[in-house]
C-alpha positions as CSV (number, residue, x, y, z in Angstrom):
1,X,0.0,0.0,0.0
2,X,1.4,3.6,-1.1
3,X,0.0,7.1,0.7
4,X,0.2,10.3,0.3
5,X,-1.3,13.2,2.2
6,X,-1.0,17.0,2.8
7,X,-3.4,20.0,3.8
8,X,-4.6,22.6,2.4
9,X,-6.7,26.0,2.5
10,X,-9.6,26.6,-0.2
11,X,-10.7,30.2,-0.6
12,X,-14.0,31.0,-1.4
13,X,-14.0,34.5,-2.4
14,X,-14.9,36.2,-5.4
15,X,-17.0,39.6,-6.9
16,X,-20.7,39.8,-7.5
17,X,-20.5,42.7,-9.9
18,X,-17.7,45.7,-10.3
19,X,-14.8,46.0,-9.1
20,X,-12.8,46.6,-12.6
21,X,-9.3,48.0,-12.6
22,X,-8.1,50.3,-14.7
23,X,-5.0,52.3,-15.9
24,X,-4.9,55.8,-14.4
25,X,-4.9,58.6,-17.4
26,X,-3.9,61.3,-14.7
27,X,-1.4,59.3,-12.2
28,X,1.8,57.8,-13.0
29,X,1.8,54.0,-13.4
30,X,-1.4,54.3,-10.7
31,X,-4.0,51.7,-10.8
32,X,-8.0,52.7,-10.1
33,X,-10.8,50.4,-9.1
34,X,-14.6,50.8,-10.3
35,X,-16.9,50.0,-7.3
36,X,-18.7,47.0,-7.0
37,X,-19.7,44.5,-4.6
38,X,-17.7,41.0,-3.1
39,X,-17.9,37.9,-1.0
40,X,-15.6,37.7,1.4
41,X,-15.9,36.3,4.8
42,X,-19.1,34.4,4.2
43,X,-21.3,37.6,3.0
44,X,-21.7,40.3,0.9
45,X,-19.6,43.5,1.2
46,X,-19.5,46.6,-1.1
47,X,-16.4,48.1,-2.2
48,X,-16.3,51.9,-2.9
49,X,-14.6,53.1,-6.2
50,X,-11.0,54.3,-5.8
51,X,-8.5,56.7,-8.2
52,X,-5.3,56.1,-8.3
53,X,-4.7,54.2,-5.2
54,X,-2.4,51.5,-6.2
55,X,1.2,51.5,-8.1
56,X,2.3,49.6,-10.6
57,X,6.4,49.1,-9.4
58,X,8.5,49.1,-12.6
59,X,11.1,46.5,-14.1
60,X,14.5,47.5,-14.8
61,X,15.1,43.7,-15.3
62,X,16.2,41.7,-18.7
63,X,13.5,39.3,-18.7
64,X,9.6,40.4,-18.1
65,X,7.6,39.9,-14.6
66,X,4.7,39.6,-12.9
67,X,2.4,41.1,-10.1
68,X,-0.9,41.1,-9.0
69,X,-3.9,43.4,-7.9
70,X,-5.7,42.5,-5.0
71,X,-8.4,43.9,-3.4
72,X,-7.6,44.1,1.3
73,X,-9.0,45.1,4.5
74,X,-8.0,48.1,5.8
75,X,-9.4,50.3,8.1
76,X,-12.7,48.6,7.7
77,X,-12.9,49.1,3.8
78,X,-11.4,47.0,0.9
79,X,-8.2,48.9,-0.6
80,X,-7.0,48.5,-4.6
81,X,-3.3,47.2,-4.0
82,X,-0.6,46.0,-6.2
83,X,2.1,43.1,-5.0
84,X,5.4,43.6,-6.0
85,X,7.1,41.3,-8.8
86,X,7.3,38.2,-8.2
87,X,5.2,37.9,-5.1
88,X,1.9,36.6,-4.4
89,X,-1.4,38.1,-2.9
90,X,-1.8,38.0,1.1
91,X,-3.6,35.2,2.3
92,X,-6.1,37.5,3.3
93,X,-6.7,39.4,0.2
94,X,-8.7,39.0,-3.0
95,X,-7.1,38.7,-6.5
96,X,-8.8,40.7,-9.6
97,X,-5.8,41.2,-12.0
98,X,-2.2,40.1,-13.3
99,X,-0.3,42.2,-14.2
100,X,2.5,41.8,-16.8
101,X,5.1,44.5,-16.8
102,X,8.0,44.0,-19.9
103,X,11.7,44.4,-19.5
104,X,12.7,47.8,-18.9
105,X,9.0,48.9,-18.0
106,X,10.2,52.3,-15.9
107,X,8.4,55.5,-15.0
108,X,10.6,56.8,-17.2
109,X,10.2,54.8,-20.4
110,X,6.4,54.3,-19.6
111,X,4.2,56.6,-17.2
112,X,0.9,55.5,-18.6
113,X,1.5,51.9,-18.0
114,X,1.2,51.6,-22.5
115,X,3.0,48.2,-22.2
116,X,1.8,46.8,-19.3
117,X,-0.8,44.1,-19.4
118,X,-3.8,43.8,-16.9
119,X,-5.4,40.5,-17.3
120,X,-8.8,40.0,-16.0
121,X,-9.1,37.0,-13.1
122,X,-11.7,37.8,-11.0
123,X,-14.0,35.2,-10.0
124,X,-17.5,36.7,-10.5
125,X,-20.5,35.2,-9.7
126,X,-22.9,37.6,-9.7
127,X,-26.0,35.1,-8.3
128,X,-24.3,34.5,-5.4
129,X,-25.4,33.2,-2.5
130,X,-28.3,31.7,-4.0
131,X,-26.5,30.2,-7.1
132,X,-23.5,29.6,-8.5
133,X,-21.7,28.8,-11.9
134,X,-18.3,27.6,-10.5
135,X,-17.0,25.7,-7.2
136,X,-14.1,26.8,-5.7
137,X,-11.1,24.1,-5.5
138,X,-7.7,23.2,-4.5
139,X,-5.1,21.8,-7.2
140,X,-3.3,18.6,-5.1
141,X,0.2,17.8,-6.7
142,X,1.9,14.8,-5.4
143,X,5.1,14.5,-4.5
144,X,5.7,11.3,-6.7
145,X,3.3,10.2,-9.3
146,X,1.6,7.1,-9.4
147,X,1.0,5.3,-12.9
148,X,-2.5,5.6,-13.6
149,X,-5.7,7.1,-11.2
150,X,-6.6,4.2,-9.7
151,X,-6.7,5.7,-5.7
152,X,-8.6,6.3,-2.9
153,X,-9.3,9.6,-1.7
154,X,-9.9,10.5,1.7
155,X,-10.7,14.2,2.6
156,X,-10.9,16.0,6.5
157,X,-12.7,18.8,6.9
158,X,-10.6,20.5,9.8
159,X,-11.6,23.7,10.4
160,X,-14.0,27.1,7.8
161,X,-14.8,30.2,8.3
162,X,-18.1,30.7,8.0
163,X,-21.6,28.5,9.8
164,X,-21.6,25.2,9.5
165,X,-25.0,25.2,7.3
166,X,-22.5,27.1,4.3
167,X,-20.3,24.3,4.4
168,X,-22.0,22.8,1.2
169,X,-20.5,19.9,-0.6
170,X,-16.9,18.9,-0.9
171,X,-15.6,16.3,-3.3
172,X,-12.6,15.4,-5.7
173,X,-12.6,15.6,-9.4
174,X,-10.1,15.9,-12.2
175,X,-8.2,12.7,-11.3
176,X,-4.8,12.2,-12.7
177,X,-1.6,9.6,-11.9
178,X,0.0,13.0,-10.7
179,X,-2.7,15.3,-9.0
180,X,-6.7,15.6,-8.5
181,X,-8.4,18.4,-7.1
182,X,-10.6,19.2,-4.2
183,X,-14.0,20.8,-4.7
184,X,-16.5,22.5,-2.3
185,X,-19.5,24.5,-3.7
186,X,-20.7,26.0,-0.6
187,X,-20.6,29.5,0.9
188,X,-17.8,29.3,3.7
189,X,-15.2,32.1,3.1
190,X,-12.2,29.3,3.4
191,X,-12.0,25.6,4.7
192,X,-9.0,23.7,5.8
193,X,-9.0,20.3,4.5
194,X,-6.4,17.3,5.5
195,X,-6.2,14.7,2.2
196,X,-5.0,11.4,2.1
197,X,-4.0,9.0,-1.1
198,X,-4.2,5.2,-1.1
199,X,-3.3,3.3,-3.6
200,X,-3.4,-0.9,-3.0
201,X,-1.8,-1.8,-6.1
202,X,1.6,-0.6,-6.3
């Protein structure tokens, strides 16, 4: 008999309707927000519209880069913000937007953010919490593939954040000799889920 087994945190976040970021036309490499409304936390929240509230940092490198605008608590409201290359949102945060910034991309060579590309990932789900078109899920790599998907899965809820009646279902799809993924389609903000792997035939 082989195992594997790991942990991990599924977020279940997204935007109802808004929240589109755009260039700035009167701030340097700035970033604005439309206003909209998200889930987060288990319930609805709107987010007010913001100008120019989040920089783009440039890339004096050789090779292009990426960051990523995220929407965070602070002081009570959700702020536009901008990682820095290579880094990835807080834990706590939501993602709307990658952002790919060319070699050489400077305040100098490019105030307006021209060459910059803003690609849209928000999850929206605008019937939310009555309905919606996508689950959220976890991709499980292994650490050593198996030769085919013939395994058992066994999944742990541990802990969520939200009630337990928003729990909804949680299940595994996508098998593959390398991976699956781990499912939920209810309204909790996050859960923590233990996984374990059995496979009988080696």
């Amino acid at each position: 008999i082989l195992t594997q087994r790991g942990r991990v945190l599924i977020k279940n976040r997204g935007v109802v309707s808004g929240c589109v970021v755009s260039k700035s036309s009167t701030a340097a490499r700035n970033l604005s927000v439309a206003s909209g409304v998200i889930f987060y936390g288990a319930r609805l929240i709107p987010v007010e519209g913001q100008e120019n509230v989040a920089v783009v940092p440039s890339n004096t490198g050789d090779e292009s880069v990426v960051c990523w605008a995220y929407l965070q608590q602070e002081d009570g409201a959700f702020v536009l913000k901008c990682t820095q290359p290579g880094q990835d949102a807080p834990d706590d945060s939501m993602t709307l937007y990658k952002i790919s910034i060319p070699a050489g991309n400077t305040a100098e060579s490019d105030s307006s953010l021209a060459s910059v590309t803003l690609t849209d990932v928000r999850r929206v789900e605008s019937g939310w919490p009555k309905y919606m078109s996508s689950a959220s899920y976890a991709q499980i790599a292994f650490e050593t593939a198996f030769s085919d998907d013939d395994y058992e899965v066994q999944l742990d809820v541990v802990g969520y954040d939200g009630g337990g009646f928003q729990q909804g279902m949680i299940y595994v799809g996508e098998r593959a000799s390398n991976g699956f993924k781990i499912y939920t389609n209810g309204t909790v903000d996050s859960m923590d889920v233990r996984w374990k792997v059995t496979r009988r035939n080696i």
